[in-house]
C-alpha positions in Angstrom: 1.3 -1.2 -5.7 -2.2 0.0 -5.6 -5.7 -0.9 -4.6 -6.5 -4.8 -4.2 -8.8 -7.1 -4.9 -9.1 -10.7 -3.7 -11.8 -13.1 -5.1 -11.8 -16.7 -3.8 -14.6 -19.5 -3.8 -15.9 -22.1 -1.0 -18.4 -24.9 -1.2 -19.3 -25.5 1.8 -20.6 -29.1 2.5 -24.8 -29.8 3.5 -25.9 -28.3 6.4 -24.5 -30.1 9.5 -26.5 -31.1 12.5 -27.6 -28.9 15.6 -24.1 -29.6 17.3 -21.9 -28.9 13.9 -23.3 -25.1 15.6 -20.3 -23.4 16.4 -21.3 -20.0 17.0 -24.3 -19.9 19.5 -24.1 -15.8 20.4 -24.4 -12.7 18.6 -22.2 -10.9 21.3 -19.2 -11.8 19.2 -16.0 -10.1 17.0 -15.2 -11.1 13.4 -11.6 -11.1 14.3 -9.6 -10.4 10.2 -6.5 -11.4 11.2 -4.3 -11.9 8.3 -1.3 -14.4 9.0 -0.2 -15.3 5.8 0.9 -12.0 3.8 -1.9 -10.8 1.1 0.1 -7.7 -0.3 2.0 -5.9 -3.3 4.3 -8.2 -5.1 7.5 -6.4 -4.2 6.5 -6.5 -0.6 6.0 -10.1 -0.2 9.1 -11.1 -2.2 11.3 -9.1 1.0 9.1 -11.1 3.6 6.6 -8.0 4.4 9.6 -6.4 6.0 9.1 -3.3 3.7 8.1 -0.1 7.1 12.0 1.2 6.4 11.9 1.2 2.9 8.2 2.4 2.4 9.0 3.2 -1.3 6.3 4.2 -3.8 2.6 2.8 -3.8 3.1 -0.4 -2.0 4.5 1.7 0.6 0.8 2.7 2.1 0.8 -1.0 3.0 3.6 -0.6 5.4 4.4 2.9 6.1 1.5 6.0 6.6 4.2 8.5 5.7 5.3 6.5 2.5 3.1 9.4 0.3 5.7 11.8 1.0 8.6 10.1 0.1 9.7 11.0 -3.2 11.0 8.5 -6.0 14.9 9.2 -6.6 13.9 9.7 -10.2 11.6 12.6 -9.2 12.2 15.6 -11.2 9.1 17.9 -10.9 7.1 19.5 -7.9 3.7 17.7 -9.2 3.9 13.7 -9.4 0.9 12.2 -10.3 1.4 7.7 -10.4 -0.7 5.1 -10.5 -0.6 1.2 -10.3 -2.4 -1.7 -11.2 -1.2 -4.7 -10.7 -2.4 -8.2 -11.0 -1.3 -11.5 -8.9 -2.5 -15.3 -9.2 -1.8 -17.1 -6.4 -1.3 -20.7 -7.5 -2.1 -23.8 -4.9 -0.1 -26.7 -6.9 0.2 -28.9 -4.5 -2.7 -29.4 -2.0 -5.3 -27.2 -0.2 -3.4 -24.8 2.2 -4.1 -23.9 5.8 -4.3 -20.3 4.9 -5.5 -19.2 8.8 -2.9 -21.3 10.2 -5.2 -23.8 12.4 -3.6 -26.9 11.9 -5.3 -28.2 9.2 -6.1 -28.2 5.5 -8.8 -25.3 4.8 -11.8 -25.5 2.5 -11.5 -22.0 1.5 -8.9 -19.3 1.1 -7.1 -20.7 -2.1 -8.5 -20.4 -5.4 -8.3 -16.4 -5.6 -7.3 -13.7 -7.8 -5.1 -10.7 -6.1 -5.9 -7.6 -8.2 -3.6 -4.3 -6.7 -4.2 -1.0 -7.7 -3.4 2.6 -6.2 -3.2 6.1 -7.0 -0.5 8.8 -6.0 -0.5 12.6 -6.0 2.7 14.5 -4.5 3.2 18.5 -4.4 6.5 19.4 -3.6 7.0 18.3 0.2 3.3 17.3 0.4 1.7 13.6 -0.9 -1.7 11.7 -0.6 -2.7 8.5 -2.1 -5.0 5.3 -1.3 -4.3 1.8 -1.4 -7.3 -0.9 -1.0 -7.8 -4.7 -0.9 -11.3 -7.2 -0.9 -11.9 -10.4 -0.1 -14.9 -12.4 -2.1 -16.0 -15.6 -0.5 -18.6 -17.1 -2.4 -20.6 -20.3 -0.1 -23.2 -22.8 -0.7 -25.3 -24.8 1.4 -28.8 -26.3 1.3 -29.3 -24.9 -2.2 -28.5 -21.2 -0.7 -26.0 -19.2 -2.2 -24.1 -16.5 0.1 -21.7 -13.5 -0.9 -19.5 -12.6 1.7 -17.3 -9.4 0.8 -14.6 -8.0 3.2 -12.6 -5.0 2.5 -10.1 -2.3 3.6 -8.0 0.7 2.9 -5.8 3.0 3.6 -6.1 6.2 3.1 -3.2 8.7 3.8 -1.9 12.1 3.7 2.1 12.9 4.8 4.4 16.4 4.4 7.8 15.4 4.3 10.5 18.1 6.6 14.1 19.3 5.8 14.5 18.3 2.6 12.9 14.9 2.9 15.1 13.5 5.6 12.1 13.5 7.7 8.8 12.1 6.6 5.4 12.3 9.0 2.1 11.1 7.8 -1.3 9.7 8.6 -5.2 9.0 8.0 -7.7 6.5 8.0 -8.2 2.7 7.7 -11.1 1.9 6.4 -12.6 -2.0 6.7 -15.9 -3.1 5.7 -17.7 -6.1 5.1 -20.8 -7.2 2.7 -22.8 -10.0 3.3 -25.2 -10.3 0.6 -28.0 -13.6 0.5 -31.2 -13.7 -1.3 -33.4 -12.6 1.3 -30.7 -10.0 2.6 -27.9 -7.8 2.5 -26.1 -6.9 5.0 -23.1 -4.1 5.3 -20.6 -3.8 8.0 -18.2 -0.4 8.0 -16.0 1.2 10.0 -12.7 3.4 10.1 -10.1 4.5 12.3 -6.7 6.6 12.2 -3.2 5.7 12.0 -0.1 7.6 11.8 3.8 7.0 10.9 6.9 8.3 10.3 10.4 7.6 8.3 13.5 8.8 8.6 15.7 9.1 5.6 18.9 11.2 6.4 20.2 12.5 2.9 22.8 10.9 0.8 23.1 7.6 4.2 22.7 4.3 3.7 19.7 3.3 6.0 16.3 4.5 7.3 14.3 3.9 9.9 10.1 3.8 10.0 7.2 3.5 11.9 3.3 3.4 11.9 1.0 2.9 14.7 -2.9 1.7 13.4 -5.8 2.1 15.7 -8.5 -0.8 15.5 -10.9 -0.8 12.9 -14.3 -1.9 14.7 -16.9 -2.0 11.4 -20.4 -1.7 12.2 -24.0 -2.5 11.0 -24.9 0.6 8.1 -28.6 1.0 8.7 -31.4 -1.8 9.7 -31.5 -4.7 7.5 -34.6 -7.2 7.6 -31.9 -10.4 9.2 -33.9 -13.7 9.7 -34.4 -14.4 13.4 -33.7 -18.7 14.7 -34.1 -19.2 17.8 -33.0 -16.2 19.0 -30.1 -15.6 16.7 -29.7 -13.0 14.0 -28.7 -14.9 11.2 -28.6 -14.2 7.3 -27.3 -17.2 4.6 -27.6 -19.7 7.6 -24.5 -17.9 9.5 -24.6 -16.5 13.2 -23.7 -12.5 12.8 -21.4 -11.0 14.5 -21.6 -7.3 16.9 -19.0 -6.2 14.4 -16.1 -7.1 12.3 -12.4 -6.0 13.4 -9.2 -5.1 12.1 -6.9 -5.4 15.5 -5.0 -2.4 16.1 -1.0 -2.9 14.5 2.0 -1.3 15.5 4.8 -1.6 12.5 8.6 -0.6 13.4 11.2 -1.5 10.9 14.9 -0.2 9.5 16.3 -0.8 6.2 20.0 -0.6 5.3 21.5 -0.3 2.3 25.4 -0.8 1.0 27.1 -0.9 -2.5 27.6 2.4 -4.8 23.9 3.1 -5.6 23.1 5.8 -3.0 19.9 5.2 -0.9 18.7 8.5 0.3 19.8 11.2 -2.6 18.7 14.2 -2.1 15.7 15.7 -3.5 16.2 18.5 -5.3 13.2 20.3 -5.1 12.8 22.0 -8.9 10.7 24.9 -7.5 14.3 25.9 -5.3 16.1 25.8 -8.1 13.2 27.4 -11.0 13.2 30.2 -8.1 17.1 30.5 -8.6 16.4 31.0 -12.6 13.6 33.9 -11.7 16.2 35.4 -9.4 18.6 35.8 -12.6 15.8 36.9 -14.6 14.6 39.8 -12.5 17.9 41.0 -11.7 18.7 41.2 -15.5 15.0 42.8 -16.0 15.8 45.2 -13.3 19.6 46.1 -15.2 17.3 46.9 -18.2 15.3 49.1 -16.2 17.4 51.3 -14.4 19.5 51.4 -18.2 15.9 52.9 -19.7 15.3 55.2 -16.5 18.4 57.0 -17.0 17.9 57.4 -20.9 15.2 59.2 -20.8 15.6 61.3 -17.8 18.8 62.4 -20.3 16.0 63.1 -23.0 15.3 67.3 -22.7 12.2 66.9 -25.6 8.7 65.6 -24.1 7.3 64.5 -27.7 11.0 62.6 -28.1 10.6 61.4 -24.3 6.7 60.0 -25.0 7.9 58.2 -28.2 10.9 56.4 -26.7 8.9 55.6 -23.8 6.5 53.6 -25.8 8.9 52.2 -27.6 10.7 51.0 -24.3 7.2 49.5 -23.7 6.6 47.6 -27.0 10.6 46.2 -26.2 9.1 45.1 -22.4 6.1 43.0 -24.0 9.2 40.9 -26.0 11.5 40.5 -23.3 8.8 39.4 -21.4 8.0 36.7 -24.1 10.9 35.6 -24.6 12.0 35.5 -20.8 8.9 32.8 -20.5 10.4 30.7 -23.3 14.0 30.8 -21.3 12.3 30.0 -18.3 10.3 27.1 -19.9 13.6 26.0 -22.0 15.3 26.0 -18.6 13.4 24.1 -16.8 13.0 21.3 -18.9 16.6 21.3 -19.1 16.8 20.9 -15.2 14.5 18.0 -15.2 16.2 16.7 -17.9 19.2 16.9 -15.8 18.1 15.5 -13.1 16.4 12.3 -14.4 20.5 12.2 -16.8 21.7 12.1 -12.7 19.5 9.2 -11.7 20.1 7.2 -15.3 23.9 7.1 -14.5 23.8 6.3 -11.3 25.8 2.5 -10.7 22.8 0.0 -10.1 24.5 -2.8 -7.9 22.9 -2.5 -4.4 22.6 -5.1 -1.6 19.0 -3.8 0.3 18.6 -5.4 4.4 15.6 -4.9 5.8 13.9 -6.0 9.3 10.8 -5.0 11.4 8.6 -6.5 13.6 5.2 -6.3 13.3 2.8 -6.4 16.3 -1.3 -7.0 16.2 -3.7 -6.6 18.9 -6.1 -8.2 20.3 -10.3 -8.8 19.9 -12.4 -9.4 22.2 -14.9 -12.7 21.7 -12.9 -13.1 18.7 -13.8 -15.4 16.0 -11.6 -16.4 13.1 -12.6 -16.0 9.6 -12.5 -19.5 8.8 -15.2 -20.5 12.2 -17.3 -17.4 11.1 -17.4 -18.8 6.9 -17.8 -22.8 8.2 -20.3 -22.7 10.6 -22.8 -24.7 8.5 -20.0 -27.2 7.7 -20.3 -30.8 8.4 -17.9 -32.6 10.9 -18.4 -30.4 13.2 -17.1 -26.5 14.5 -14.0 -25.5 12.2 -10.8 -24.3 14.1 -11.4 -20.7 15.4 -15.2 -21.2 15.5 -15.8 -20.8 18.9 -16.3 -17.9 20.5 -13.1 -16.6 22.2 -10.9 -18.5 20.0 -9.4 -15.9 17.5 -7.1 -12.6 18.9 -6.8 -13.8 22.8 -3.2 -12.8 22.4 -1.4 -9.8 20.9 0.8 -11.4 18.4 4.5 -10.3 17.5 5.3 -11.3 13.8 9.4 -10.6 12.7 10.4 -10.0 9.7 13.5 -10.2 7.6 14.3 -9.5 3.7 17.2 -8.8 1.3 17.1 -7.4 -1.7 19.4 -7.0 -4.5 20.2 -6.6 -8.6 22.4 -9.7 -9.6 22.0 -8.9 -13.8 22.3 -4.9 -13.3 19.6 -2.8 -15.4 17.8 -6.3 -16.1 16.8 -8.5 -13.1 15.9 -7.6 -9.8 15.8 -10.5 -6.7 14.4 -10.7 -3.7 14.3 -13.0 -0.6 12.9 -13.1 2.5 11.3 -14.7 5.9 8.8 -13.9 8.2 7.2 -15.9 10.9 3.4 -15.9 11.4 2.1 -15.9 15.0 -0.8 -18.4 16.0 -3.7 -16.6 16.1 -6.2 -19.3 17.6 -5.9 -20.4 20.7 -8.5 -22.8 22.9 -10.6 -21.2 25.5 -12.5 -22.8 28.3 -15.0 -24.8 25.8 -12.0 -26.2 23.7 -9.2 -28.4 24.3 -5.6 -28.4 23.1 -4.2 -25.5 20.9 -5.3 -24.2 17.2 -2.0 -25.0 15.3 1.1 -23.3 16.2 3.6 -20.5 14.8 4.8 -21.4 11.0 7.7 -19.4 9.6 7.3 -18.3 6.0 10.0 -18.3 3.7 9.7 -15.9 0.2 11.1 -15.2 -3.0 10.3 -12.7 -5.9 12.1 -11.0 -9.2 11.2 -8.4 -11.7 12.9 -8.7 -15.3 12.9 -5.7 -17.1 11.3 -6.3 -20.6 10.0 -3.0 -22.5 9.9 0.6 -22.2 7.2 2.4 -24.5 5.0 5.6 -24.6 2.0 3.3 -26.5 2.4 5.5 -29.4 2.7 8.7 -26.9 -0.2 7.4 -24.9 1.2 7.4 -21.9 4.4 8.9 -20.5 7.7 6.6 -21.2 7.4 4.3 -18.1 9.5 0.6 -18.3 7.3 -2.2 -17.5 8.7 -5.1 -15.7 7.4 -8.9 -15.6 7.2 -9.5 -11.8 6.4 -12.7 -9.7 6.8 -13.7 -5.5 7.0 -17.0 -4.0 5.4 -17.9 -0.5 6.0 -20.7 0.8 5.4 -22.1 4.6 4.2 -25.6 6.4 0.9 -26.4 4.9 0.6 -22.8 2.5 2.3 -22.0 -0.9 1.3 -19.1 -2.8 2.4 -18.4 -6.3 2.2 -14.5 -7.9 2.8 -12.8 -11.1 2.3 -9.2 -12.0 3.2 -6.5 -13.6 5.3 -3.8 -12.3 7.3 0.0 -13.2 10.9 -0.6 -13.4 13.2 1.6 -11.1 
């Protein structure tokens, strides 16, 4: 669902000595790859595996035609939805190794996930947004340093023959803040990406797509930067040329069996309103022709002007009360169509896959190296220069989804595997940890459906939570979600 927002804290230790210095170079890449999956609740619970389903807000995340792709309970030509949702992830155990380098991090673990998004669709046409940020907060020598990272996807789509065929694109947006107390310092950038999805009517599978171009943010305007020995720096931290989101290609399917239909078929109310009109006017024009040949039959002109008008005065009612039909009508057609989706069966078994591939960065250094330079014991995994996004990475993914309690609990599981990233160059020896597979759970339990006191149109609100778990990284979510 939605836009999202990440806040998480490090403390990093004193200042370490000249060689605790892992980044000695401007002329380097903030490479923000993201192993472990940050995303809607619904999302991670099938493993990320979510391109071929690309279903409502959480959709943007996977899918840059997902704004077209209309809800089966969709029963007027203007949708308007939005979504805020709210996840914890929980560390019970230990510290994890959120960046994957082989050992026990000292930040990326005590944060708040905060999702929230908005939707508009117009008959084959939709647009909506979807954001995340990141909030590292460190300390060293007394010196406190904000660093904010964020992104978001922007998109526009215009689904074709009915909705069986959905293409769509727009922008990516990343940006980072870096904010001391004798500078500020913001990073921005964008980039396009396009997708598509293929949802044949009234089948049981789909197929998506989206290709994402690399977000390279750069420096917005000229900030005052202290100068050491040759090195911008601001909050005791080498800067980098520019901060990048690798380019990402994401291909998946998703098939579904049981009696719940996956891809019904839109009806699109202005098709069948247009149908209504079409009785209407052919009625109006019976009327018509009926008072044309009355009072071509009427010989007196006084007797022909006074039926006329009162011909007129009977148009102006008709009129009238053709609008109320119309309006009666078509609330009885949505009405109709959201009785259709009510009583459809709800058992369902959901199978998705994709594979998701990320490019690579040039003098690319992890998020971790880039946050711990100032760390003692020495340059953090990643730090180097070279170290992060050597490799295009290939990251499959697997999820099953399904409704064991019918109308009341919803389950998910899934698996995904999450490349290594780091890798030694010519300065470093031995590798930066190694591939982990991920393993994932999640449920929504339906619980209330309301108006607030006719607030709010009747939605049903759903307690949701995921489960991530992987070598060295466990991430607990709650939330709350829309049932469907």
């Amino acid at each position: 669902m939605g836009a999202a927002f990440a806040a998480g804290a490090i403390t990093a230790a004193a200042p370490g000595s000249a060689e605790a210095q892992s980044i000695a170079t401007n002329r380097y890449q903030l490479d923000f790859f993201q192993g472990a999956s940050l995303a809607p609740i619904r999302v991670i619970g099938i493993g990320g595996a979510y391109a071929g389903v690309a279903e409502g807000i959480s959709g943007f995340v996977a899918n840059a035609s997902s704004p077209a792709l209309r809800d089966p309970s969709s029963s007027k030509w203007i949708e308007l939805d939005a979504a805020v949702s709210m996840s914890l992830p929980l560390v019970l155990f230990e510290r994890s190794d959120f960046d994957n380098s082989g050992r026990i991090d000292q930040s990326y673990t005590d944060f708040i996930y905060l999702a929230a998004g908005g939707l508009l669709q117009l008959g084959p046409f939709g647009a909506g947004f979807i954001a995340d940020a990141q909030r590292y907060t460190l300390r060293s020598g007394g010196v406190r340093t904000d660093v904010n990272i964020a992104r978001a996807h922007v998109l526009g789509a215009w689904s074709f023959f009915g909705g069986q065929f959905m293409l769509g694109g727009g922008v990516r947006i990343g940006g980072m803040l870096l904010q001391t107390p004798d500078a500020e310092l913001t990073m921005l950038g964008l980039a396009p990406e396009a997708g598509f999805l293929i949802r044949p009517d009234w089948k049981s599978f789909r197929i998506g797509a989206t290709f994402r171009m690399p977000v390279e943010a750069g420096e917005l305007g000229s900030p005052q930067l202290k100068i050491e020995n040759g090195l911008r720096k601001a909050g005791g931290l080498v800067l980098p040329e520019r901060v990048v989101w690798p380019w990402e290609l994401e291909v998946g399917i998703a098939v579904q069996v049981g009696p719940r239909p996956f891809n019904p078929q839109w009806i699109n109310p202005h098709d069948q309103e247009a149908q209504f009109r079409a009785v209407q006017d052919l009625e109006r024009r019976r009327r018509e022709a009926a008072r044309s040949m009355e009072l071509s039959s009427i010989a007196d002109a006084s007797e022909r002007r006074l039926r006329a008008k009162e011909h007129e005065e009977a148009r102006a009612r008709e009129a009238k009360d053709d609008e109320k039909a119309f309006e009666k009508a078509v609330r009885a057609l949505q009405k109709e169509q959201q009785a259709r989706y009510a009583n459809w069966p709800r058992e369902m078994l959901l199978v998705t896959a994709e594979l998701l591939v990320t490019g690579n960065v040039d003098r690319g250094v992890g998020l971790e190296g880039f946050l711990g330079q100032n760390a003692a014991g020495g340059a953090p995994p990643g730090g180097l220069v070279g170290s992060s996004g050597r490799d295009i990475n290939f990251s499959p993914r697997f999820g099953i989804e399904t409704e064991p309690i019918p109308g009341l609990v919803h389950t998910r599981f899934g698996s995904y595997y999450e490349p290594r990233r780091l890798r030694p160059n010519e300065e470093q020896q031995g590798a930066l940890g190694v591939g982990r597979q991920h393993f994932t759970f999640g449920a929504d339990l339906r619980v209330l459906t309301t108006t607030f006191w006719g607030l709010v149109p009747e939605i049903t609100y759903t307690l949701q939570a995921s489960v991530d778990i992987a070598p060295r990284y466990e991430s607990f979510s709650v939330g709350i979600g829309n049932w469907k």
